[in-house]
KOLGU-4560 file (N, C-alpha, C; in nm, 3 decimals, padded with zeros to 5 digits):
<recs>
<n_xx: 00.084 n_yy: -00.117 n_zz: 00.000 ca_xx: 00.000 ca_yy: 00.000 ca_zz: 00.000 c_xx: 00.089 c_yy: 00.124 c_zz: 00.000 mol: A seq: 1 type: UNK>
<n_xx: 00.063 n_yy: 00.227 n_zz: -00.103 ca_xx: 00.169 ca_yy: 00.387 ca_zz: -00.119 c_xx: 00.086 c_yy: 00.437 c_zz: 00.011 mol: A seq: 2 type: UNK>
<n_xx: 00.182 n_yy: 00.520 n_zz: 00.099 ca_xx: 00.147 ca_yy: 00.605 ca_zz: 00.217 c_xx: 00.116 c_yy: 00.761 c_zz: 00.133 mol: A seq: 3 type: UNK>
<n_xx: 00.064 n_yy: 00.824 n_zz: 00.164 ca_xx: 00.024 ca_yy: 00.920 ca_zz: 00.126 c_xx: 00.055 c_yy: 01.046 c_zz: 00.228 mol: A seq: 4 type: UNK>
<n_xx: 00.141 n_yy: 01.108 n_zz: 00.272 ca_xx: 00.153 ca_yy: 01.181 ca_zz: 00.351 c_xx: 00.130 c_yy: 01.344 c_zz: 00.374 mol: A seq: 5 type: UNK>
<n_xx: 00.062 n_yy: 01.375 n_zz: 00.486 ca_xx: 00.012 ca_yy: 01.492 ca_zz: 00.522 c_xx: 00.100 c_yy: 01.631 c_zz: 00.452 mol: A seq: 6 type: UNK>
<n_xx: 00.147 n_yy: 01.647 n_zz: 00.366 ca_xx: 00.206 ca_yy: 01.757 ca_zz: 00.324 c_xx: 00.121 c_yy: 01.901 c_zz: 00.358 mol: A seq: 7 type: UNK>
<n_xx: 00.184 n_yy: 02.006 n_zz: 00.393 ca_xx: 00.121 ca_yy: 02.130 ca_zz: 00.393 c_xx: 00.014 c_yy: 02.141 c_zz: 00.244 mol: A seq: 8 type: UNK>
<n_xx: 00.054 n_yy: 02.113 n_zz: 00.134 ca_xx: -00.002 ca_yy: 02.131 ca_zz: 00.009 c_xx: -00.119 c_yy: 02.044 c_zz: 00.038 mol: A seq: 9 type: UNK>
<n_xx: -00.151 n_yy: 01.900 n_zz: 00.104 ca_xx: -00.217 ca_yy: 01.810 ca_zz: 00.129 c_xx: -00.355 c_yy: 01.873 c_zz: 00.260 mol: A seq: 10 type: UNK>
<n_xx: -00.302 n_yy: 01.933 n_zz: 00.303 ca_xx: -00.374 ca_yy: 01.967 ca_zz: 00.409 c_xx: -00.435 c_yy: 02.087 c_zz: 00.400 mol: A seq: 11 type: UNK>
<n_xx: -00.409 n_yy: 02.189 n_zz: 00.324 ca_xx: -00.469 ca_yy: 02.280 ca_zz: 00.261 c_xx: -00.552 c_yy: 02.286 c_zz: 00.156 mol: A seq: 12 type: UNK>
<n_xx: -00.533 n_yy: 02.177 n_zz: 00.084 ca_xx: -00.608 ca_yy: 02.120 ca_zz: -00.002 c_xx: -00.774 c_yy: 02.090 c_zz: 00.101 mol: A seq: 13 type: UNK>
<n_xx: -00.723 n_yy: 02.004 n_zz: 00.162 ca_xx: -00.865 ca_yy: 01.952 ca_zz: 00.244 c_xx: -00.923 c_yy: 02.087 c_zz: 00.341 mol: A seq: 14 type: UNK>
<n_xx: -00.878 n_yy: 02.175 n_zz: 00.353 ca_xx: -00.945 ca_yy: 02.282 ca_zz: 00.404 c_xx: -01.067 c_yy: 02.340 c_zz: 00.341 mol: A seq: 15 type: UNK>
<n_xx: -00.994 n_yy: 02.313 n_zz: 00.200 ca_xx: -01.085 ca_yy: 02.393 ca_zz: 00.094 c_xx: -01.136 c_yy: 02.287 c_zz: -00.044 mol: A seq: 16 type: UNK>
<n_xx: -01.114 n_yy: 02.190 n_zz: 00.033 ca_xx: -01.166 ca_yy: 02.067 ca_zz: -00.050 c_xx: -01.327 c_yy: 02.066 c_zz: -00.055 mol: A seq: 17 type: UNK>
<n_xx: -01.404 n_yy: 02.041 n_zz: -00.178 ca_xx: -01.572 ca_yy: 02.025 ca_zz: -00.212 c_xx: -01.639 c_yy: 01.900 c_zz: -00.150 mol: A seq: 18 type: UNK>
<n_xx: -01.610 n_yy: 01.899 n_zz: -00.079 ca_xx: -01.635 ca_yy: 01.781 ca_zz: 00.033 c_xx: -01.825 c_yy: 01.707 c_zz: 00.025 mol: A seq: 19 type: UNK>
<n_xx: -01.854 n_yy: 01.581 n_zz: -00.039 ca_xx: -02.009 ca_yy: 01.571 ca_zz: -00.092 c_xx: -02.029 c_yy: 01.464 c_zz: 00.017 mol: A seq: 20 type: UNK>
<n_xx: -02.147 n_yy: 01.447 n_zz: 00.077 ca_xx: -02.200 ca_yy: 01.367 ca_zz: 00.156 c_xx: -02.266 c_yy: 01.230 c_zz: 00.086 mol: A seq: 21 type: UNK>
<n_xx: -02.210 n_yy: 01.122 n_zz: 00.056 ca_xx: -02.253 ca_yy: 00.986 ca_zz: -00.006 c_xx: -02.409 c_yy: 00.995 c_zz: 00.005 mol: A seq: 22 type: UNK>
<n_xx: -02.460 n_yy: 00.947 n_zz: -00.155 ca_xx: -02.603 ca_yy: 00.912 ca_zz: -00.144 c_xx: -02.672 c_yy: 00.833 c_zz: -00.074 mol: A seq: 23 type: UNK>
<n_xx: -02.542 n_yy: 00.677 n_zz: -00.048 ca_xx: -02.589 ca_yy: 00.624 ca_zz: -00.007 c_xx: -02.607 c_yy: 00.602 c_zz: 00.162 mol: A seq: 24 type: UNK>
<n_xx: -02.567 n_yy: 00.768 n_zz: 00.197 ca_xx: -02.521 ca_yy: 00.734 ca_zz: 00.374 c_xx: -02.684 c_yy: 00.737 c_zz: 00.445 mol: A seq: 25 type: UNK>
<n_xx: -02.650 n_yy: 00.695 n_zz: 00.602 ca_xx: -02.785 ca_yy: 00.676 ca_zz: 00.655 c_xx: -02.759 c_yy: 00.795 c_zz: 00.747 mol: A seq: 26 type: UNK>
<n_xx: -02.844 n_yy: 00.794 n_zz: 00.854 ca_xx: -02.808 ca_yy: 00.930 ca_zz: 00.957 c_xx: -02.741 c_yy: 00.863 c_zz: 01.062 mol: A seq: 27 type: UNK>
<n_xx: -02.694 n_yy: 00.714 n_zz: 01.081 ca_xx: -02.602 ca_yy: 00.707 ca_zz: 01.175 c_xx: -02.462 c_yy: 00.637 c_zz: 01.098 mol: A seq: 28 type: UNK>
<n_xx: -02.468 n_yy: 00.617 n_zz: 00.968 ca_xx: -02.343 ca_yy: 00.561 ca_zz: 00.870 c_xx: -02.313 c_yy: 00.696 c_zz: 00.737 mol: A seq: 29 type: UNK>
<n_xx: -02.244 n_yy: 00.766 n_zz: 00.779 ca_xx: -02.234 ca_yy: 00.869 ca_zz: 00.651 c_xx: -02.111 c_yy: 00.895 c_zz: 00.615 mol: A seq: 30 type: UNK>
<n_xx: -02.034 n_yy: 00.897 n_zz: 00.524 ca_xx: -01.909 ca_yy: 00.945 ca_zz: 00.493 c_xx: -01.934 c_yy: 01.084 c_zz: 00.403 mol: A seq: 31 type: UNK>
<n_xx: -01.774 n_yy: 01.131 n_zz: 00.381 ca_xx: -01.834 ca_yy: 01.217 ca_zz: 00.278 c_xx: -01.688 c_yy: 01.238 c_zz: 00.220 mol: A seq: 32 type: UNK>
<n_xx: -01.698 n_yy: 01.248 n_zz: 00.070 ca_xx: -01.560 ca_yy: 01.239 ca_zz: -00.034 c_xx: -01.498 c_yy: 01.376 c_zz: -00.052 mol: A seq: 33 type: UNK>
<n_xx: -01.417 n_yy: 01.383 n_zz: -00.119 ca_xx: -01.411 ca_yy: 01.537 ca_zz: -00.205 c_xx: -01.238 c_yy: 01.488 c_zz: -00.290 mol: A seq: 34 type: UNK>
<n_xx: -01.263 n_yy: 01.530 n_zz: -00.391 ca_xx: -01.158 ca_yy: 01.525 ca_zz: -00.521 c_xx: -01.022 c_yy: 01.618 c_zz: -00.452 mol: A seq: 35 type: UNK>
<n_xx: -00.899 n_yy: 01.565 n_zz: -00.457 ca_xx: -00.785 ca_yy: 01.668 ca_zz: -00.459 c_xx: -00.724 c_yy: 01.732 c_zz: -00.553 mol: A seq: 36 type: UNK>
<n_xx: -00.721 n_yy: 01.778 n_zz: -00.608 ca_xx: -00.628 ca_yy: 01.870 ca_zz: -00.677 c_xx: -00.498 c_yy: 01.864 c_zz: -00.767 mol: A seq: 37 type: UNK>
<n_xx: -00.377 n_yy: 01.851 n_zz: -00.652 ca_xx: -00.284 ca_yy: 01.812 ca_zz: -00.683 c_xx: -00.179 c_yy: 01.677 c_zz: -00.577 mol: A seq: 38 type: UNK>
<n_xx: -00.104 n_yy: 01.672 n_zz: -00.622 ca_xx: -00.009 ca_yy: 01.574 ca_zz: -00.528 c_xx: -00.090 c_yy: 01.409 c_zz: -00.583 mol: A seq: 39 type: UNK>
<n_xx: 00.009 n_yy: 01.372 n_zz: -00.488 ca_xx: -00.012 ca_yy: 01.204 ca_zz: -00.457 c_xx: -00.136 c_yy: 01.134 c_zz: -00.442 mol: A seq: 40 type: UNK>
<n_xx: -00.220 n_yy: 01.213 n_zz: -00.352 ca_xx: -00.331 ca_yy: 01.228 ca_zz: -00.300 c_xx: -00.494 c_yy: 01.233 c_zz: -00.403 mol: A seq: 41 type: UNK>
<n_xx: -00.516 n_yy: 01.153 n_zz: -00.472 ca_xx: -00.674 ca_yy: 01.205 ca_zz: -00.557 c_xx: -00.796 c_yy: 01.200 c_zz: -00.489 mol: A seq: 42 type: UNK>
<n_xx: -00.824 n_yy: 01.116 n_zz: -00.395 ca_xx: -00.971 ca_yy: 01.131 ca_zz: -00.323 c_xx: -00.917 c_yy: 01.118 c_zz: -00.133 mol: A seq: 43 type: UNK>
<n_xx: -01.010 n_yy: 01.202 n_zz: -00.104 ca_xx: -01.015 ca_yy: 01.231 ca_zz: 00.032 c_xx: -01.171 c_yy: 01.116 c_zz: 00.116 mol: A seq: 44 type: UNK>
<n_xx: -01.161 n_yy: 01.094 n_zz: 00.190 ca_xx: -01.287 ca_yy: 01.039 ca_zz: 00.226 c_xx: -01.271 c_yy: 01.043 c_zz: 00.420 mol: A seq: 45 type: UNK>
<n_xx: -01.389 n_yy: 01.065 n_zz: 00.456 ca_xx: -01.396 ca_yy: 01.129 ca_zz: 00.632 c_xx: -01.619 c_yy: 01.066 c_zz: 00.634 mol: A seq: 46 type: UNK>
<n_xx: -01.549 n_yy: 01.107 n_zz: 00.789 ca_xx: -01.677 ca_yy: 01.050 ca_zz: 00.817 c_xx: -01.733 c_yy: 01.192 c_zz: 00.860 mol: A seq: 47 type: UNK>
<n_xx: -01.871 n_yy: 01.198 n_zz: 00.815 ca_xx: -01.934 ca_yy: 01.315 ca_zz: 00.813 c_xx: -02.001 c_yy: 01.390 c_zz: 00.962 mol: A seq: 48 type: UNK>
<n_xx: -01.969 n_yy: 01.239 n_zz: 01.042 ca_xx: -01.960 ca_yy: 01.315 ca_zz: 01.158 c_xx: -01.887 c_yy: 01.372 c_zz: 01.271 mol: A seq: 49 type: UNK>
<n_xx: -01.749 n_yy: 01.336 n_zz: 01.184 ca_xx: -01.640 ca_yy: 01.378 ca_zz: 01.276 c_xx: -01.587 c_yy: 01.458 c_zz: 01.196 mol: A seq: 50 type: UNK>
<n_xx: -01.641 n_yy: 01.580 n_zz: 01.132 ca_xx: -01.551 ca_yy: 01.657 ca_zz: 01.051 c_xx: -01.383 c_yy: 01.727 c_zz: 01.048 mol: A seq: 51 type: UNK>
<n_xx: -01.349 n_yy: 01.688 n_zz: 01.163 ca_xx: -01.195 ca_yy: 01.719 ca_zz: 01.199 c_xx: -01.147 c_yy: 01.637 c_zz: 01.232 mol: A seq: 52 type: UNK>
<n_xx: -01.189 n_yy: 01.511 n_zz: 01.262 ca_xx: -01.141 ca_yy: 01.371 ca_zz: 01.270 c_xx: -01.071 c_yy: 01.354 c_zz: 01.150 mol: A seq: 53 type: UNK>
<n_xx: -01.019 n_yy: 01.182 n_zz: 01.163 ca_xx: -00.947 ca_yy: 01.138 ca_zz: 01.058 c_xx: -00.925 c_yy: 01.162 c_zz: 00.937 mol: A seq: 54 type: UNK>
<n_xx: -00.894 n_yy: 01.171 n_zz: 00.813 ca_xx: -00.941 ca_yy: 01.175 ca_zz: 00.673 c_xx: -00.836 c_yy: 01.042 c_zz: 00.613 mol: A seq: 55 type: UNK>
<n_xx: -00.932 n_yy: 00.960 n_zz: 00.536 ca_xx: -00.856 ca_yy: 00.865 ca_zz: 00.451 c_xx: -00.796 c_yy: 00.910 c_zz: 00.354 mol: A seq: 56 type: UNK>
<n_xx: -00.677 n_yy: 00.941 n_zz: 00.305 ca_xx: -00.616 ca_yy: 00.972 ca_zz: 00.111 c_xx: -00.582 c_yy: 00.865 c_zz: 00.053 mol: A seq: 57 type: UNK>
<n_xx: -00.655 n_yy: 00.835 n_zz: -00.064 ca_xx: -00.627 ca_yy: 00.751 ca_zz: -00.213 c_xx: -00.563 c_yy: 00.833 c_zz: -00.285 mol: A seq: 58 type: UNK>
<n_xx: -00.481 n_yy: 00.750 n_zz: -00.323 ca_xx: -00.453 ca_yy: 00.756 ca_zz: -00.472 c_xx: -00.534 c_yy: 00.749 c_zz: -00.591 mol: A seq: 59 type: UNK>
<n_xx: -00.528 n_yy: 00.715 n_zz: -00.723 ca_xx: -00.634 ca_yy: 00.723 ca_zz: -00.811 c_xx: -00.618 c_yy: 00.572 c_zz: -00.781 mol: A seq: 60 type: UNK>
<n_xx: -00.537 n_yy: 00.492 n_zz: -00.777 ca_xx: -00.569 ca_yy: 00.353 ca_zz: -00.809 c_xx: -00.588 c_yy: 00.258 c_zz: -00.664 mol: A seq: 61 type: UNK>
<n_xx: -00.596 n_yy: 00.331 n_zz: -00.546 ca_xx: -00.611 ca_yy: 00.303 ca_zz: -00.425 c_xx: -00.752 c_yy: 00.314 c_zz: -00.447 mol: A seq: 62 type: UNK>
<n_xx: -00.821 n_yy: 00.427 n_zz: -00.502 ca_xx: -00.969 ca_yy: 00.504 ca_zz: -00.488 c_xx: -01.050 c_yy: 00.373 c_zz: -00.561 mol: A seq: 63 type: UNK>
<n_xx: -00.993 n_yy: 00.321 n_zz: -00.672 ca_xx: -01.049 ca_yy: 00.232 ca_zz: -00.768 c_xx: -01.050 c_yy: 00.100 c_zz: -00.670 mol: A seq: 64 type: UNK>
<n_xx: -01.025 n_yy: 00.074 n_zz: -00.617 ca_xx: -00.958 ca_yy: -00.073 ca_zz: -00.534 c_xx: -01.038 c_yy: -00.040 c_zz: -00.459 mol: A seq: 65 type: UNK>
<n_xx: -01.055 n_yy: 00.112 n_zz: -00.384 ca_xx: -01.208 ca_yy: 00.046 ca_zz: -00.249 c_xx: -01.338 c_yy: 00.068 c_zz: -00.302 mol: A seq: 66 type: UNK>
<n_xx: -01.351 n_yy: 00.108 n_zz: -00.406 ca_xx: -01.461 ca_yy: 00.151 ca_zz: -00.474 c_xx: -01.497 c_yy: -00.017 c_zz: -00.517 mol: A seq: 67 type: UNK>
<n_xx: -01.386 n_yy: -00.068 n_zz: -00.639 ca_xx: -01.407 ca_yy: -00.188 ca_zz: -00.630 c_xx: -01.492 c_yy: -00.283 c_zz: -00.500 mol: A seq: 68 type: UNK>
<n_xx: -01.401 n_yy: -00.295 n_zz: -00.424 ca_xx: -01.398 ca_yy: -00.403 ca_zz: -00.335 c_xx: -01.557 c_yy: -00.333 c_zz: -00.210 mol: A seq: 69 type: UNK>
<n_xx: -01.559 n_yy: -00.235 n_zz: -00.242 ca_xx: -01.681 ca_yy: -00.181 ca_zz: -00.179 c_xx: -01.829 c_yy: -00.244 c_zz: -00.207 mol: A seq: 70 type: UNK>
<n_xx: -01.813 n_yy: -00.217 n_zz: -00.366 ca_xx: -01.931 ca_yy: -00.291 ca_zz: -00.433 c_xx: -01.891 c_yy: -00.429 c_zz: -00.474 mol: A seq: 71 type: UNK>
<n_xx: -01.813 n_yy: -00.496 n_zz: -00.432 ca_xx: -01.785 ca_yy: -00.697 ca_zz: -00.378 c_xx: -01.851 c_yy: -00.709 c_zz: -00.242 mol: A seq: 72 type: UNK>
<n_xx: -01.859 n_yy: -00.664 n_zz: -00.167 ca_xx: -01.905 ca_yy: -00.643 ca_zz: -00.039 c_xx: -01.810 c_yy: -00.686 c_zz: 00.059 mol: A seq: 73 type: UNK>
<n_xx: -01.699 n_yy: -00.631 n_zz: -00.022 ca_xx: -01.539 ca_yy: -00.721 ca_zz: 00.108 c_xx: -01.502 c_yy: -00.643 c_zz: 00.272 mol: A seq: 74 type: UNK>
<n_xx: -01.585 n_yy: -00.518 n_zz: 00.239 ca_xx: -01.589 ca_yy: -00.458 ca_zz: 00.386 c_xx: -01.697 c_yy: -00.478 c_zz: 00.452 mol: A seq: 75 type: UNK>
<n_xx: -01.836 n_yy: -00.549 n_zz: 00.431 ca_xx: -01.944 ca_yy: -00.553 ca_zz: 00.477 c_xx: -01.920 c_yy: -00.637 c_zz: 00.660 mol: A seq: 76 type: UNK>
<n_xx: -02.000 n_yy: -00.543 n_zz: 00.726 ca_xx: -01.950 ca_yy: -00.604 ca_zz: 00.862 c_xx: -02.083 c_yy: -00.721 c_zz: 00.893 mol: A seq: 77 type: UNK>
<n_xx: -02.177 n_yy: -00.764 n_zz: 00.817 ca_xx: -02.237 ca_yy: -00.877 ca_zz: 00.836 c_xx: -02.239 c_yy: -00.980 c_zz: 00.752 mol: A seq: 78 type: UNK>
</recs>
């Protein structure tokens, strides 16, 4: 797995990142994405209720792999 690391450019980015709330979230399961810009980094993903909490960074081909494996149901917790 490429590490993706917090760069100033990285983190400013997500300040002012377009940050969209998943269609498919519920009101107690919601994430929410937003596209980066530049760098290493192409998709951002956070949970919409911890808005200063964690943030996940993909790559473009990291982004494809959980998107993939999302709709396999390889993270499903039942």
């Amino acid at each position: 797995m490429n590490e993706i690391r917090n760069t100033p450019s990285v983190l400013a980015q997500l300040a002012d990142a377009p940050w969209r709330t998943s269609t498919r979230s519920q009101t107690s399961n919601c994430v929410e994405v937003a596209p980066l810009r530049t760098g290493s980094a192409a998709v951002a993903l956070r949970d919409s209720k911890d808005r200063g909490g964690p943030v996940l960074l993909f790559n473009r081909a990291g982004w494809l792999g959980f998107i993939s494996g999302t709709k396999a149901g390889q993270f499903d917790l039942t």
